[in-house]
N, CA, C and O atoms as a printed pandas DataFrame, in Angstrom:
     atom_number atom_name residue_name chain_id  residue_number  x_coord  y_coord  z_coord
0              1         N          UNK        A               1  103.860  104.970  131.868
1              2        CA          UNK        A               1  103.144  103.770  132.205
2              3         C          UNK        A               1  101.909  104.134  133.009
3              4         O          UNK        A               1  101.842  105.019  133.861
4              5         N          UNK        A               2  100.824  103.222  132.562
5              6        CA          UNK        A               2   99.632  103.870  133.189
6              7         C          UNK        A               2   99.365  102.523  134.120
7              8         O          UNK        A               2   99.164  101.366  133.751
8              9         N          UNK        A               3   99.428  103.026  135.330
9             10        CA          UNK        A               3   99.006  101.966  136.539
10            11         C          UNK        A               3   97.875  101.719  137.158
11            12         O          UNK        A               3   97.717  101.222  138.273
12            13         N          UNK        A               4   96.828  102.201  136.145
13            14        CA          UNK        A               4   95.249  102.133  136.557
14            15         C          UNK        A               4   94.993  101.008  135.770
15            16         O          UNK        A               4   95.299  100.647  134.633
16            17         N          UNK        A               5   93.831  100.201  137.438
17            18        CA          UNK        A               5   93.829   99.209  136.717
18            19         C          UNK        A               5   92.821   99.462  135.395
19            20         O          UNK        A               5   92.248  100.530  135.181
20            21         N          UNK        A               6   92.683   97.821  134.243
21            22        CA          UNK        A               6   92.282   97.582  133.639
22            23         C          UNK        A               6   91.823   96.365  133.780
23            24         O          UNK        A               6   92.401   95.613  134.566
24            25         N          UNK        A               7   90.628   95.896  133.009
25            26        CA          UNK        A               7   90.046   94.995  132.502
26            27         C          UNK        A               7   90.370   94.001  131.515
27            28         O          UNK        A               7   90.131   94.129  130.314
28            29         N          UNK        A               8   91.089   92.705  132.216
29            30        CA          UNK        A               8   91.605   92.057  131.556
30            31         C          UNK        A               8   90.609   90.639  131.591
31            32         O          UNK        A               8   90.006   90.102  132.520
32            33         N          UNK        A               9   90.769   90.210  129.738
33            34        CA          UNK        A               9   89.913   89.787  129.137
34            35         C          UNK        A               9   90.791   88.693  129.060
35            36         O          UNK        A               9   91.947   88.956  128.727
36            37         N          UNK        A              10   90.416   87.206  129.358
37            38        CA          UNK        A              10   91.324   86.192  129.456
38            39         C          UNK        A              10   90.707   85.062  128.992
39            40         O          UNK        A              10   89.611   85.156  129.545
40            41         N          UNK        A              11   90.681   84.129  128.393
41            42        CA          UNK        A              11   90.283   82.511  127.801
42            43         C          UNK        A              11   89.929   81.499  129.239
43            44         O          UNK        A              11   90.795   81.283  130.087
44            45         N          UNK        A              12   89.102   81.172  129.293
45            46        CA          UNK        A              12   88.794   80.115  130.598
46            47         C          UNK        A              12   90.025   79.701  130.602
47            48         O          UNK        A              12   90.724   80.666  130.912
48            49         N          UNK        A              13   90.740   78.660  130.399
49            50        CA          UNK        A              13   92.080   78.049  130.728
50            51         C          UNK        A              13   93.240   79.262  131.304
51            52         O          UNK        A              13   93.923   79.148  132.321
52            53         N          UNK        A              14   93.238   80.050  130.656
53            54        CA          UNK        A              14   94.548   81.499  130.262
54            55         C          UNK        A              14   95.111   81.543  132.102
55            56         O          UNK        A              14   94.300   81.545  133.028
56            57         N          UNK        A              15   95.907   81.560  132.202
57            58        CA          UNK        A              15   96.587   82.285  133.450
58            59         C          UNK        A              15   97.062   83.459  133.341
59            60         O          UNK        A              15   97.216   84.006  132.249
60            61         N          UNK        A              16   97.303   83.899  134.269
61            62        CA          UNK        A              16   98.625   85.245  134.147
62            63         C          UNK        A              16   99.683   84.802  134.916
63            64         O          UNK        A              16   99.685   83.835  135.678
64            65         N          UNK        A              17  100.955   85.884  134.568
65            66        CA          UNK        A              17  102.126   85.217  135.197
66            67         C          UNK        A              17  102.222   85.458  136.977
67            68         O          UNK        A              17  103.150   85.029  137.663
68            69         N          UNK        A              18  101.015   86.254  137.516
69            70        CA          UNK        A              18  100.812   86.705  138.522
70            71         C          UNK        A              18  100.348   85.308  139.440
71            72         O          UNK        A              18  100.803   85.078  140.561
72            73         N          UNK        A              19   99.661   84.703  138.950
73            74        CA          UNK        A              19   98.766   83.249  139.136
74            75         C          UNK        A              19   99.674   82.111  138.987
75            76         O          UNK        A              19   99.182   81.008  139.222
76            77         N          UNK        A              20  100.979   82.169  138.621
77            78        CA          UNK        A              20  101.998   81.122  138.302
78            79         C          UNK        A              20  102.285   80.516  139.881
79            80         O          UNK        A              20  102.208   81.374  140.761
80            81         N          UNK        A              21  102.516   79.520  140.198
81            82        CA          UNK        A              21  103.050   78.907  141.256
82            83         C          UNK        A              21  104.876   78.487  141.030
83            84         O          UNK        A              21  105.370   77.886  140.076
84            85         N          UNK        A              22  105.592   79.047  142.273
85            86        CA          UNK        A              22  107.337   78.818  142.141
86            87         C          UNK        A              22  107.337   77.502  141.310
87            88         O          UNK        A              22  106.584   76.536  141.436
88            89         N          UNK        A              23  108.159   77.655  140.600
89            90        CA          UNK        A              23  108.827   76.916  140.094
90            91         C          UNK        A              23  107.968   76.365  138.583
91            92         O          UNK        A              23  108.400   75.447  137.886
92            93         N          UNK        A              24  106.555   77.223  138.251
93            94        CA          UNK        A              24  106.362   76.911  136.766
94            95         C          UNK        A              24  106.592   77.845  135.999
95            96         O          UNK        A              24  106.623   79.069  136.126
96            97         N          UNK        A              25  106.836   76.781  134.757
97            98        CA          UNK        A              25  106.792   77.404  133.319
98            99         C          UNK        A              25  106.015   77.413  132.543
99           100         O          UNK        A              25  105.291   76.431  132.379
100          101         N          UNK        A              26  105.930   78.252  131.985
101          102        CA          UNK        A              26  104.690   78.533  130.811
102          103         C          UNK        A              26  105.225   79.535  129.630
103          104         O          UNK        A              26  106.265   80.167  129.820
104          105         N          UNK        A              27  104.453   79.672  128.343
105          106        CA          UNK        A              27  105.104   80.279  127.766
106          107         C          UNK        A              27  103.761   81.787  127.301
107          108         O          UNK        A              27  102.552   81.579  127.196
108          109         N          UNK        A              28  104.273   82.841  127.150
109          110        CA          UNK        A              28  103.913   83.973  126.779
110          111         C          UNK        A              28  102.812   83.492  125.429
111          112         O          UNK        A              28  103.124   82.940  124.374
112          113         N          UNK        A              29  101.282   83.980  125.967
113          114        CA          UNK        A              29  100.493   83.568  124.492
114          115         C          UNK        A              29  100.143   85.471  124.556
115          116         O          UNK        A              29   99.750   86.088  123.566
116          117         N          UNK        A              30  100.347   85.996  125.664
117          118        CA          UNK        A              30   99.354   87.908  125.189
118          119         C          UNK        A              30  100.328   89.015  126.464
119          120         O          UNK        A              30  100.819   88.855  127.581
120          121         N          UNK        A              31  100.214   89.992  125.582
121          122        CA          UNK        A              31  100.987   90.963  126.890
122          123         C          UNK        A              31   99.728   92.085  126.840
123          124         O          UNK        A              31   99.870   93.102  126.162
124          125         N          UNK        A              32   98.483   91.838  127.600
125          126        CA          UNK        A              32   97.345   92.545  127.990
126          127         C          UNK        A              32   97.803   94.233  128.432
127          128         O          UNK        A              32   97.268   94.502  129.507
128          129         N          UNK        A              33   98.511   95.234  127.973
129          130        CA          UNK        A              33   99.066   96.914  128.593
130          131         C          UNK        A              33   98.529   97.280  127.648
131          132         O          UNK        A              33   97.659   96.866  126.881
132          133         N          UNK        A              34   99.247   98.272  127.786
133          134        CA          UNK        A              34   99.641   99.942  127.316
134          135         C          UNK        A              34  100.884   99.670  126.507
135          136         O          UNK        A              34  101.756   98.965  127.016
136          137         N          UNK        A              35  101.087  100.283  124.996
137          138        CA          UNK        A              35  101.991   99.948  124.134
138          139         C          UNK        A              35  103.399  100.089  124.903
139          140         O          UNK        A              35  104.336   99.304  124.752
140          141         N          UNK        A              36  103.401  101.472  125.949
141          142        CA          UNK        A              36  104.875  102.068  126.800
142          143         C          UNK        A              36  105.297  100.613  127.537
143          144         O          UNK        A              36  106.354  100.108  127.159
144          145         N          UNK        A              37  104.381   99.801  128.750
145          146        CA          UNK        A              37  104.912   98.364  129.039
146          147         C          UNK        A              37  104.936   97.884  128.325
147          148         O          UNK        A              37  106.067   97.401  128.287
148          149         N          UNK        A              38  104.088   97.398  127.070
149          150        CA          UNK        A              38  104.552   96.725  126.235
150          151         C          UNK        A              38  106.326   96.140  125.560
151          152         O          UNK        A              38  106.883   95.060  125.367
152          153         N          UNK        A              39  106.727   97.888  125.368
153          154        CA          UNK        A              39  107.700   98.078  124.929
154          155         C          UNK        A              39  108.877   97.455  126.165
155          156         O          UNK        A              39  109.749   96.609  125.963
156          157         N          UNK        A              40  108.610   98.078  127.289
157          158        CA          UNK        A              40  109.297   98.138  128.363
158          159         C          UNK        A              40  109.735   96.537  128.631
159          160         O          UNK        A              40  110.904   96.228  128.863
160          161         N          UNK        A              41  108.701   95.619  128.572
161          162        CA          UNK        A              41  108.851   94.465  129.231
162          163         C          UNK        A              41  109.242   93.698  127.637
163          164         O          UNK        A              41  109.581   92.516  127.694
164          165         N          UNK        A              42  109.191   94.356  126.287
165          166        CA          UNK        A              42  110.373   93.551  125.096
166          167         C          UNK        A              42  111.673   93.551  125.332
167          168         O          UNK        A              42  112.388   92.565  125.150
168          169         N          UNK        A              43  112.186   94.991  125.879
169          170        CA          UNK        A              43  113.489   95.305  126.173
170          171         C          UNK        A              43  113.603   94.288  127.066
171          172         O          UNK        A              43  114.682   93.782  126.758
172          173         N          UNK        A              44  113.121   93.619  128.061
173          174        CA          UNK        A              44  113.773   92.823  128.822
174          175         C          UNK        A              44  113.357   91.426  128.586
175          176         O          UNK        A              44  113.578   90.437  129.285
176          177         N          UNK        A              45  112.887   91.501  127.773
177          178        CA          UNK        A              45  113.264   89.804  126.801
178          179         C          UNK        A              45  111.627   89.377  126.986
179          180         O          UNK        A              45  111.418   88.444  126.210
180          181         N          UNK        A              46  110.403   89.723  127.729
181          182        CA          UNK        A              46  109.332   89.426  127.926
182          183         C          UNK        A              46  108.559   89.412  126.530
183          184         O          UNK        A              46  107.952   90.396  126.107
184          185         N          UNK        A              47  108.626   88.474  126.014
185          186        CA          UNK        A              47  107.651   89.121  124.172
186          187         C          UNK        A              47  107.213   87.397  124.418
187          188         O          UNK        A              47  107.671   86.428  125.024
188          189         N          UNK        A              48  105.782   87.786  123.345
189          190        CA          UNK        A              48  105.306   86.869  123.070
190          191         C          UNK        A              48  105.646   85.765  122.688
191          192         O          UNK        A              48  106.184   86.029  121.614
192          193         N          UNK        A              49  105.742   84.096  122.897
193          194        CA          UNK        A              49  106.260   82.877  122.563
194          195         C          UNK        A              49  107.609   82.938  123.751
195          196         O          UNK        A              49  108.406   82.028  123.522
196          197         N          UNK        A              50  107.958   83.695  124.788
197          198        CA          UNK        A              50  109.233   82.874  125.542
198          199         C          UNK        A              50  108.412   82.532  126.420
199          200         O          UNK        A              50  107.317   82.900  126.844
200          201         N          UNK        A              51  109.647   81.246  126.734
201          202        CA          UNK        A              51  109.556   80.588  127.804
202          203         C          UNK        A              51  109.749   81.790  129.201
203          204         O          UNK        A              51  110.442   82.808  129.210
204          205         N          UNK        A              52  108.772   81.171  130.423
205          206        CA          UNK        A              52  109.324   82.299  131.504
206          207         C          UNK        A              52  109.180   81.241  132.733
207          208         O          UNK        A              52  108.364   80.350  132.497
208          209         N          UNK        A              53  109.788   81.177  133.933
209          210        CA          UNK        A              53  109.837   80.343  134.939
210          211         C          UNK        A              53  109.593   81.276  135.856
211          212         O          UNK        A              53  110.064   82.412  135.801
212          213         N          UNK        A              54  108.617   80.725  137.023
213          214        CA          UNK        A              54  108.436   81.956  138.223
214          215         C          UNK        A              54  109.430   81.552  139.391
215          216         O          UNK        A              54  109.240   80.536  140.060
216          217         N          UNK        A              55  110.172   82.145  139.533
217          218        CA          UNK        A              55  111.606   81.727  140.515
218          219         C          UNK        A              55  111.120   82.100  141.663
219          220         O          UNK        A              55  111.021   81.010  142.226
220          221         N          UNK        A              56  110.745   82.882  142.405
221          222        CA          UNK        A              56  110.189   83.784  143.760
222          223         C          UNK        A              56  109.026   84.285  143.827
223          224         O          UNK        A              56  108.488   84.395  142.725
224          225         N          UNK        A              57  108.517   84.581  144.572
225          226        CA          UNK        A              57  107.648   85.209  145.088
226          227         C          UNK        A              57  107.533   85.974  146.384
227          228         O          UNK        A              57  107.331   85.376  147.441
228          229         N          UNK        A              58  107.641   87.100  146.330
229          230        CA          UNK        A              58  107.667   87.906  147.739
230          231         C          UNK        A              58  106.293   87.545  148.826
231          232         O          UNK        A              58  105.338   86.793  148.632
232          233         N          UNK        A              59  106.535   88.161  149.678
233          234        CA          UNK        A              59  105.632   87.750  150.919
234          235         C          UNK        A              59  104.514   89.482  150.582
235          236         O          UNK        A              59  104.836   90.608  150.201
236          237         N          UNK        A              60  103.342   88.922  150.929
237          238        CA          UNK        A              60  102.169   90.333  150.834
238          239         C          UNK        A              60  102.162   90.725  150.146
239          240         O          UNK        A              60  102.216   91.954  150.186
240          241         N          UNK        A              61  102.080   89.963  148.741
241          242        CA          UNK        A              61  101.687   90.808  147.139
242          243         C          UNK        A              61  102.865   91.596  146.779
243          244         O          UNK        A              61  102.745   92.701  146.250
244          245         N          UNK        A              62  104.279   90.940  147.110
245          246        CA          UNK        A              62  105.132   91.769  146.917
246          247         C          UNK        A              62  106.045   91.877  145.128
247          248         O          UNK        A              62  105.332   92.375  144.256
248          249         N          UNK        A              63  106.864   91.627  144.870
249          250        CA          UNK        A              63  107.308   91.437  143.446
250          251         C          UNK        A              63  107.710   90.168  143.162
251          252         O          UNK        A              63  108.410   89.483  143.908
252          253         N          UNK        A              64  107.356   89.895  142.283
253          254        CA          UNK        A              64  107.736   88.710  141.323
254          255         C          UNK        A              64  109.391   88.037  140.998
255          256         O          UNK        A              64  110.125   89.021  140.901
256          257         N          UNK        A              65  110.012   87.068  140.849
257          258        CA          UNK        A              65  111.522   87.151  140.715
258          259         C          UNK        A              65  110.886   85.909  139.544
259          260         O          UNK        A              65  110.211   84.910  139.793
260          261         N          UNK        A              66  111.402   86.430  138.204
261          262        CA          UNK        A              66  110.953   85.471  136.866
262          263         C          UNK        A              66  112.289   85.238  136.061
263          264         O          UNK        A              66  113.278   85.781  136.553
264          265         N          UNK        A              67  112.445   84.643  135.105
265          266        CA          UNK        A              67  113.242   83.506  134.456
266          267         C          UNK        A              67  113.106   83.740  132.921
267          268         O          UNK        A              67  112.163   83.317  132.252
268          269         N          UNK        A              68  113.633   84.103  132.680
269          270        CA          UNK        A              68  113.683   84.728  130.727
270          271         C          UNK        A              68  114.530   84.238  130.328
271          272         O          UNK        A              68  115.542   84.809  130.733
272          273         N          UNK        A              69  114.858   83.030  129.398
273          274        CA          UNK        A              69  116.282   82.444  129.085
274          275         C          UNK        A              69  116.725   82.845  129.989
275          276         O          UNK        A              69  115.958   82.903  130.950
276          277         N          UNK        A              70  118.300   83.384  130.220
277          278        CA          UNK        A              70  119.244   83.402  130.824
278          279         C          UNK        A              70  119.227   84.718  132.000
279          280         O          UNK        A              70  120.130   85.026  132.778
280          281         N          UNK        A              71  118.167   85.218  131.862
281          282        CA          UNK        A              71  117.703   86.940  132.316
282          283         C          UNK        A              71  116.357   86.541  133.662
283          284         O          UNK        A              71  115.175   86.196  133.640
284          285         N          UNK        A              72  117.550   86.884  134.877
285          286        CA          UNK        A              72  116.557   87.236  136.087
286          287         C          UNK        A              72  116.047   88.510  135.889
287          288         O          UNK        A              72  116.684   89.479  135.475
288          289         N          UNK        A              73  114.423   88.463  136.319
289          290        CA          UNK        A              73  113.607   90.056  136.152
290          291         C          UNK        A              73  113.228   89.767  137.514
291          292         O          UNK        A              73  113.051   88.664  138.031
292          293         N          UNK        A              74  113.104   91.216  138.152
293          294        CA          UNK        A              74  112.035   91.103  139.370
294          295         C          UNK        A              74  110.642   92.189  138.610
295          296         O          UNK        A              74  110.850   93.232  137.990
296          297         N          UNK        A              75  109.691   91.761  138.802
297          298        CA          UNK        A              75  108.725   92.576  138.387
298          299         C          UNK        A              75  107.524   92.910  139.479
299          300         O          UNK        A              75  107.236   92.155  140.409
300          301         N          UNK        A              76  107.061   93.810  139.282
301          302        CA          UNK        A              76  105.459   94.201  139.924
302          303         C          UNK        A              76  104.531   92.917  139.634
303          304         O          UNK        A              76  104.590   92.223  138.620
304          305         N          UNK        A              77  103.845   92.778  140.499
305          306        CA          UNK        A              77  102.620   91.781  140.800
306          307         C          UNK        A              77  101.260   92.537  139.597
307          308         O          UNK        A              77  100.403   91.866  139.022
308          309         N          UNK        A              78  101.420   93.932  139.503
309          310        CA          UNK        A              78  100.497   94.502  138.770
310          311         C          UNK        A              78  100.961   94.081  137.200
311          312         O          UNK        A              78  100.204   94.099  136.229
312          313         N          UNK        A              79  101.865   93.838  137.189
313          314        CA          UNK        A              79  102.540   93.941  135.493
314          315         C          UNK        A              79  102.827   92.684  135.353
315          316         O          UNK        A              79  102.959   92.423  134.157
316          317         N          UNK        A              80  103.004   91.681  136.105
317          318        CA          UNK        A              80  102.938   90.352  136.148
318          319         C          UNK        A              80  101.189   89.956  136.058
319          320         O          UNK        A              80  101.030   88.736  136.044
320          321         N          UNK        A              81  100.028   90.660  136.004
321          322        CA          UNK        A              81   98.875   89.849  135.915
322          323         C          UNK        A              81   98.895   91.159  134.250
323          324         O          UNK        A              81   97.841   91.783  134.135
324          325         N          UNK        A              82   99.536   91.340  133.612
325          326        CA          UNK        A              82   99.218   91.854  132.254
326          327         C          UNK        A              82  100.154   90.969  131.362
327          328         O          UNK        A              82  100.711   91.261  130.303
328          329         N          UNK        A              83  100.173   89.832  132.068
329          330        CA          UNK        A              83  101.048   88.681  131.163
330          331         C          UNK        A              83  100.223   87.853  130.637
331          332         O          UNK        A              83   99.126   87.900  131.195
332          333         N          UNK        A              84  100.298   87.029  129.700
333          334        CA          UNK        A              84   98.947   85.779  130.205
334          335         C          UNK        A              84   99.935   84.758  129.263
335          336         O          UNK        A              84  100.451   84.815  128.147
336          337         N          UNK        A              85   99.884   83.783  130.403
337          338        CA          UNK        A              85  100.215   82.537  130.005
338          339         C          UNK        A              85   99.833   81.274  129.724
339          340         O          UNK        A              85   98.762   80.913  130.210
340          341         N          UNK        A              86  100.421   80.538  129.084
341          342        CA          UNK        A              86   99.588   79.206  128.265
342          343         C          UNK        A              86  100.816   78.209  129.295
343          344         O          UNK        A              86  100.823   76.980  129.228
């Protein structure tokens, strides 16, 4: 996984799941990585068209606690803005 950032190219409206406020949902329209996260965040149910709910949020840019059908993820704040949601 390459953790340098990148230049992410987004639609005026587009969010990322980084930008989500507790307790919304939105659903997966782009997974902006590297094919390796790509892969990484299918295995855990993150693919294009699910539903995802932002359950938590840590204090000081800390990790994410998200909502995949039935599947709690905690994720990076960095890999949570390579989401983009509708």
């Amino acid at each position: 996984m390459n953790a340098s950032p990148q230049r992410l190219f987004l639609q005026n409206d587009a969010l990322t799941l980084a930008q989500f406020q507790v307790g919304q949902v939105g659903k997966i329209t782009a997974i902006q990585a590297d094919i390796d996260l790509q892969q990484r965040l299918a295995a855990l149910g993150l693919r294009v068209g699910c539903a995802v709910q932002l359950l938590r949020r840590a204090s000081f840019g800390g990790p994410l606690h998200v909502r995949v059908g039935t599947t709690e993820i905690i994720m990076r704040c960095t890999e949570a803005q390579r989401i983009v949601m509708a």
